[in-house]
C-alpha positions as CSV (number, residue, x, y, z in Angstrom):
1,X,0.0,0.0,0.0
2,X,2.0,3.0,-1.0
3,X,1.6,6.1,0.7
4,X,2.0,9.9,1.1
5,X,1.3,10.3,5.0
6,X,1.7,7.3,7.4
7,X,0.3,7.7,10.9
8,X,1.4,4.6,13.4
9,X,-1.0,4.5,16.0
10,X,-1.0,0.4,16.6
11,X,-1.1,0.8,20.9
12,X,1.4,-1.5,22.1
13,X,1.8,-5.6,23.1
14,X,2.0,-7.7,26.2
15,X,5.5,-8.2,27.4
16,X,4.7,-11.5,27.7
17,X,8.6,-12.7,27.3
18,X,9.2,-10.6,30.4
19,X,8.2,-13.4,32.8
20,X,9.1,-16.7,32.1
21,X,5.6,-18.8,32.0
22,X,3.1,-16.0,31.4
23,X,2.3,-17.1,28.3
24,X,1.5,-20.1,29.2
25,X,0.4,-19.9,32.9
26,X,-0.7,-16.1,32.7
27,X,-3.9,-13.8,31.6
28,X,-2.4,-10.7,29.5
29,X,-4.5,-7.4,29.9
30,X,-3.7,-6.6,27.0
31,X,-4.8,-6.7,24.1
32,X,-8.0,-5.7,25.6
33,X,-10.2,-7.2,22.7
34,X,-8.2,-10.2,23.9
35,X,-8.6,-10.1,27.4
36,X,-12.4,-9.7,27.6
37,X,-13.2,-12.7,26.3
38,X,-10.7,-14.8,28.9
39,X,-12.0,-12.4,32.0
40,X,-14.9,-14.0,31.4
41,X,-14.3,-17.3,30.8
42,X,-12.5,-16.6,34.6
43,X,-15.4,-15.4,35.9
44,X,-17.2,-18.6,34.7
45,X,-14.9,-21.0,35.7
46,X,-14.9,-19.8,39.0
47,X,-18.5,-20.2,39.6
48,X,-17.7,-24.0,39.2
49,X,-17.3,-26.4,42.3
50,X,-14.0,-27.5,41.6
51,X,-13.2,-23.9,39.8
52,X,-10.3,-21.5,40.7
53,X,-10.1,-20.1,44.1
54,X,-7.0,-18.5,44.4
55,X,-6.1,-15.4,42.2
56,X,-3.5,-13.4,41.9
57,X,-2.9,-10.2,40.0
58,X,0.8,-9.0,39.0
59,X,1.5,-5.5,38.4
60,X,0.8,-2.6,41.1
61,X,0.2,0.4,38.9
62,X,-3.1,1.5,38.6
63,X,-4.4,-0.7,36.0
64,X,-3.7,-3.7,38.2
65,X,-5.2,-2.1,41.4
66,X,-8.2,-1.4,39.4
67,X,-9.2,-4.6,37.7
68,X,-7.7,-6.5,40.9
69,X,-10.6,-4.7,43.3
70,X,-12.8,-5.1,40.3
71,X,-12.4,-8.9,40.4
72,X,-12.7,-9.5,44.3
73,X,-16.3,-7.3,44.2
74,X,-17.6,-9.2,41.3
75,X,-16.7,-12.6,42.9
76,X,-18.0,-12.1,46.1
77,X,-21.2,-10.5,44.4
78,X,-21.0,-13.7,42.2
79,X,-20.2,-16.3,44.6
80,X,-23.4,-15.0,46.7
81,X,-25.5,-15.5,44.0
82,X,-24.5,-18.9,43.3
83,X,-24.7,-20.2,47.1
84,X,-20.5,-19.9,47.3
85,X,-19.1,-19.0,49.9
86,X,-17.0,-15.7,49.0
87,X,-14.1,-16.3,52.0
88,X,-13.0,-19.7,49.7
89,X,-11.9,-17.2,47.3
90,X,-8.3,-15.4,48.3
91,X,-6.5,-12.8,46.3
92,X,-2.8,-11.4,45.8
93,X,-1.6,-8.1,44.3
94,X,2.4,-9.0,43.3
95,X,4.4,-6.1,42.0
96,X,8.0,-5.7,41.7
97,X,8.1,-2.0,42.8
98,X,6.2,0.5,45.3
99,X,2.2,0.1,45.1
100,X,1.0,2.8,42.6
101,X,4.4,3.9,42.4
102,X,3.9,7.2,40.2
103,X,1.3,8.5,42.5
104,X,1.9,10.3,45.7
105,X,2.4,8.4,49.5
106,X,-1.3,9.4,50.6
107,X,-3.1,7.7,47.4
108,X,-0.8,4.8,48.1
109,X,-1.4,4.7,51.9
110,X,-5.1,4.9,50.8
111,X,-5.2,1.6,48.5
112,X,-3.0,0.1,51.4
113,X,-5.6,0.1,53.6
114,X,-8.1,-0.2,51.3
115,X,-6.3,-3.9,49.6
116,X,-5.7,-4.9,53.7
117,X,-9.5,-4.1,54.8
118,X,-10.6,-6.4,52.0
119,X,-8.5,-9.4,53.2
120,X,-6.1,-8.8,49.6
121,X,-2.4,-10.4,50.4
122,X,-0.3,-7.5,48.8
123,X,3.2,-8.0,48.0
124,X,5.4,-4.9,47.3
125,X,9.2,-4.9,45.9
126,X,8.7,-8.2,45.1
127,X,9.8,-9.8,41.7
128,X,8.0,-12.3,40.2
129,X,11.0,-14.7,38.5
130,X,8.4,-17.3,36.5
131,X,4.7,-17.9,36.2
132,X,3.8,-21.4,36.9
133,X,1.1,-24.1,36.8
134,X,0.9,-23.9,40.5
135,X,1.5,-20.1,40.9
136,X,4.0,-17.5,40.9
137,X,7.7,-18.2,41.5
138,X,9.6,-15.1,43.2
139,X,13.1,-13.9,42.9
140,X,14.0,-15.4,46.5
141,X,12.7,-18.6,45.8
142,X,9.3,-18.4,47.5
143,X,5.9,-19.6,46.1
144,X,2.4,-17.7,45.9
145,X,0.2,-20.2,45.2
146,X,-2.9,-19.4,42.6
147,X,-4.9,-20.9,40.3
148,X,-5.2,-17.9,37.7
149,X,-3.1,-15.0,37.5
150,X,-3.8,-11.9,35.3
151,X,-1.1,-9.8,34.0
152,X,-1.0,-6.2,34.0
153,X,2.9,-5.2,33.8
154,X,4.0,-2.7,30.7
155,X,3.6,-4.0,27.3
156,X,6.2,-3.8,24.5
157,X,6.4,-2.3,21.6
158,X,5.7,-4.0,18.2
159,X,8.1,-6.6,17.5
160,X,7.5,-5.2,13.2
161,X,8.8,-2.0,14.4
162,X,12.3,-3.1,14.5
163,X,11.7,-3.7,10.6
164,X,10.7,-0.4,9.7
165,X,14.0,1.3,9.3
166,X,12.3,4.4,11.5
167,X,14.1,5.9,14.7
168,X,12.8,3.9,17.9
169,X,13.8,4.8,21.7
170,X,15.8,2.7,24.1
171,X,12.5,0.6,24.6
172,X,11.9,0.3,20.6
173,X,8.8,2.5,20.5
174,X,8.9,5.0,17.7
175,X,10.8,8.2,18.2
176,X,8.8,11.4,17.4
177,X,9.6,15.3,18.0
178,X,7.2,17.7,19.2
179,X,4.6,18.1,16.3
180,X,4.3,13.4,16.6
181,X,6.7,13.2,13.2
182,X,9.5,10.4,13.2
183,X,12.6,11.8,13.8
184,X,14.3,10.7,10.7
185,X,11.3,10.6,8.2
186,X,8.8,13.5,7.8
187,X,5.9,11.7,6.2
188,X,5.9,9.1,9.2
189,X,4.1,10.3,12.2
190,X,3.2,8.0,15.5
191,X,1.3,9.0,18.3
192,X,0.3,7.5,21.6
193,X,1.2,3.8,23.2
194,X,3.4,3.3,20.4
195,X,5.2,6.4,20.1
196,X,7.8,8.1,22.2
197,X,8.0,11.8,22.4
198,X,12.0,12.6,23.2
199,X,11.6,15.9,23.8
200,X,8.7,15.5,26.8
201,X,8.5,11.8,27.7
202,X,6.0,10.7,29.3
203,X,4.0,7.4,31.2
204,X,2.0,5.1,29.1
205,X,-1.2,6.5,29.9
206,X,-4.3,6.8,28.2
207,X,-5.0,10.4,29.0
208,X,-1.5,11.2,27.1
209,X,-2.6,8.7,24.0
210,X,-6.0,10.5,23.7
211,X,-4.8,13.7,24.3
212,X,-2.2,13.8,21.1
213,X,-5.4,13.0,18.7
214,X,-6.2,16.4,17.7
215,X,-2.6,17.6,17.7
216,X,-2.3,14.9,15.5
217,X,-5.2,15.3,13.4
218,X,-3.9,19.1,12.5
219,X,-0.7,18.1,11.5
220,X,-1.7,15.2,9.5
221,X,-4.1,18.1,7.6
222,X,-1.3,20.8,7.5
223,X,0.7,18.2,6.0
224,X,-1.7,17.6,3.6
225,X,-2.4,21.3,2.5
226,X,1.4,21.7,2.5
227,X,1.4,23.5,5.6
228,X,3.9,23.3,8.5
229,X,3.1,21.1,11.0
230,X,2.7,22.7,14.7
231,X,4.8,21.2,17.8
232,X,2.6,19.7,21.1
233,X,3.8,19.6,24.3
234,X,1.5,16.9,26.8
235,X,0.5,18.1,30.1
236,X,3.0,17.2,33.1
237,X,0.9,16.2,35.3
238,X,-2.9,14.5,34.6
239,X,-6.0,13.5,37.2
240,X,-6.2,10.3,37.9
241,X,-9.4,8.5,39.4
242,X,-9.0,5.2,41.0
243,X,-12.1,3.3,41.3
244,X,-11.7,1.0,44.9
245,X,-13.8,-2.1,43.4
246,X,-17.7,-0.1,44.7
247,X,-18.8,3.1,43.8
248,X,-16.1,4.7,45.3
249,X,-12.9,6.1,43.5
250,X,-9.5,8.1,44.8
251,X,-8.1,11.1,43.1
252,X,-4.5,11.7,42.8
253,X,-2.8,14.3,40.5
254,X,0.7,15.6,41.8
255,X,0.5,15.9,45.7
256,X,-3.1,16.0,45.8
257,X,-5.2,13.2,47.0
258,X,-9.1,13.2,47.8
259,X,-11.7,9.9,48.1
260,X,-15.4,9.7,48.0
261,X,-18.0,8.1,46.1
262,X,-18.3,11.5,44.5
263,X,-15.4,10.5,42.4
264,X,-16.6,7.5,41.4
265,X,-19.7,9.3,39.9
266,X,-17.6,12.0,38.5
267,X,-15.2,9.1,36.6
268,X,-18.5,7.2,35.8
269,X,-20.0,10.2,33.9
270,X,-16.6,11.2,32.3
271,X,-16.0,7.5,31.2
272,X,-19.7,7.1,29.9
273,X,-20.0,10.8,27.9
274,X,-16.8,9.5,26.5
275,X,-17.9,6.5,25.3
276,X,-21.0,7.7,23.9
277,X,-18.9,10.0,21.6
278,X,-18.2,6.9,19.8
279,X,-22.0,5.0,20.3
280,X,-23.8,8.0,19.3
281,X,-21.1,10.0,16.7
282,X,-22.6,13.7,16.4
């Protein structure tokens, strides 16, 4: 397919090769379109009598705090409703670093306590060396038993990116200056998971990947009309609202931190107008 403009926005890949096992032994978030489907063949298997019990999340960042507290809620809820007993069911958090490490000590403190009121074992600083059939395998040796454990570490780039000839960063995401072009090609332009901005790095976040669309959009158009394109520059710092499993949610941007299920109504009705954008196109 020959081209004039090329715009690389392909997301990005589960790691998978970064523990020994997971592909085997592991659930990858990601792909999402993926994941879905084996969430809920979890969530059926586990309604079974001799179905798993134990459950163990790996990755601390927000993502796997979310879905981890998502999972015990709907369990329980689930278990209830089909005459289990929702204390058979145990679950781990397991994540090589700090909890939430990007986010300030009081949101951390927060999901502490939170993870620890809800009977969740969490282990912090704690490698995971393999996934196994029986569980994970630390660094020291150790054994957490489980019977399904989801993965929710970073993802990689495409492996096809290597191919491309195009400039990648030391992670092998593609390289792009201010206004989301390729550093060494003009026509090429990347934007969110995929891409790395040089000049003003930043996490792998959604709000950043949705964010560079209408930067992106203009210069793809300027380009077109033989215009210059213009440079971004992403936001430092972005709200964040942690959902706690219920209708309750903790905000964390910077140094600040609130909680309430006011926040959980406030994400609910930012997550659903956004979504509608795409249901019901104006």
């Amino acid at each position: 397919l020959p081209y004039h403009l090329l715009s690389l926005d392909v997301g990005i890949t589960p790691a998978l090769d970064a523990i020994p096992g997971a592909a085997e032994h592991g659930i990858a978030v990601k792909p999402i379109a993926d994941f879905v489907q084996k969430y809920d063949a979890l969530m059926a298997a586990a309604l079974r009598a001799n179905g798993p019990r134990r459950i163990a999340v790996v990755g601390g960042g927000a993502g796997g705090v979310e879905l981890l507290l998502s999972l015990q809620g709907r369990v329980a809820r689930m278990a209830g409703q089909a005459g289990l007993e929702p204390d058979r069911f145990t679950f781990a958090l397991v994540t090589s670093g700090r909890l939430l490490a990007t986010h300030n000590g009081r949101v951390q403190e927060a999901f502490r306590r939170d993870l620890a009121g809800k009977g969740i074992a969490l282990h912090e600083e704690t490698p995971v060396r393999a996934i196994e059939a029986a569980g994970l395998r630390l660094a020291d040796g150790e054994m957490i038993a489980a019977d399904a454990v989801l993965v929710t570490t970073h993802a990689s780039a495409p492996d096809w990116f290597a191919e491309t000839g195009l400039a990648l960063d030391e992670k092998d995401f593609i390289a792009v200056g201010p206004t989301l072009q390729s550093l060494d090609d003009p026509n090429v332009f990347a934007a969110g998971d995929c891409a790395s901005m040089v000049e003003t790095p930043r996490e792998k976040a959604g709000v950043y990947a949705v964010r560079a669309g209408p930067p992106l959009a203009r210069n793809l158009i300027a380009m077109a009309q033989g215009q210059e394109p213009e440079r971004w520059r992403p936001q430092k710092r972005h709200l964040a609202l942690i959902t706690t499993g219920e209708k309750y949610a903790v905000a964390s941007r910077g140094a600040f931190k609130a909680e309430g299920a006011w926040l959980w109504h406030l994400k609910d009705w930012i997550d659903r107008r956004w979504m509608d954008r795409y249901r019901k196109p104006a």
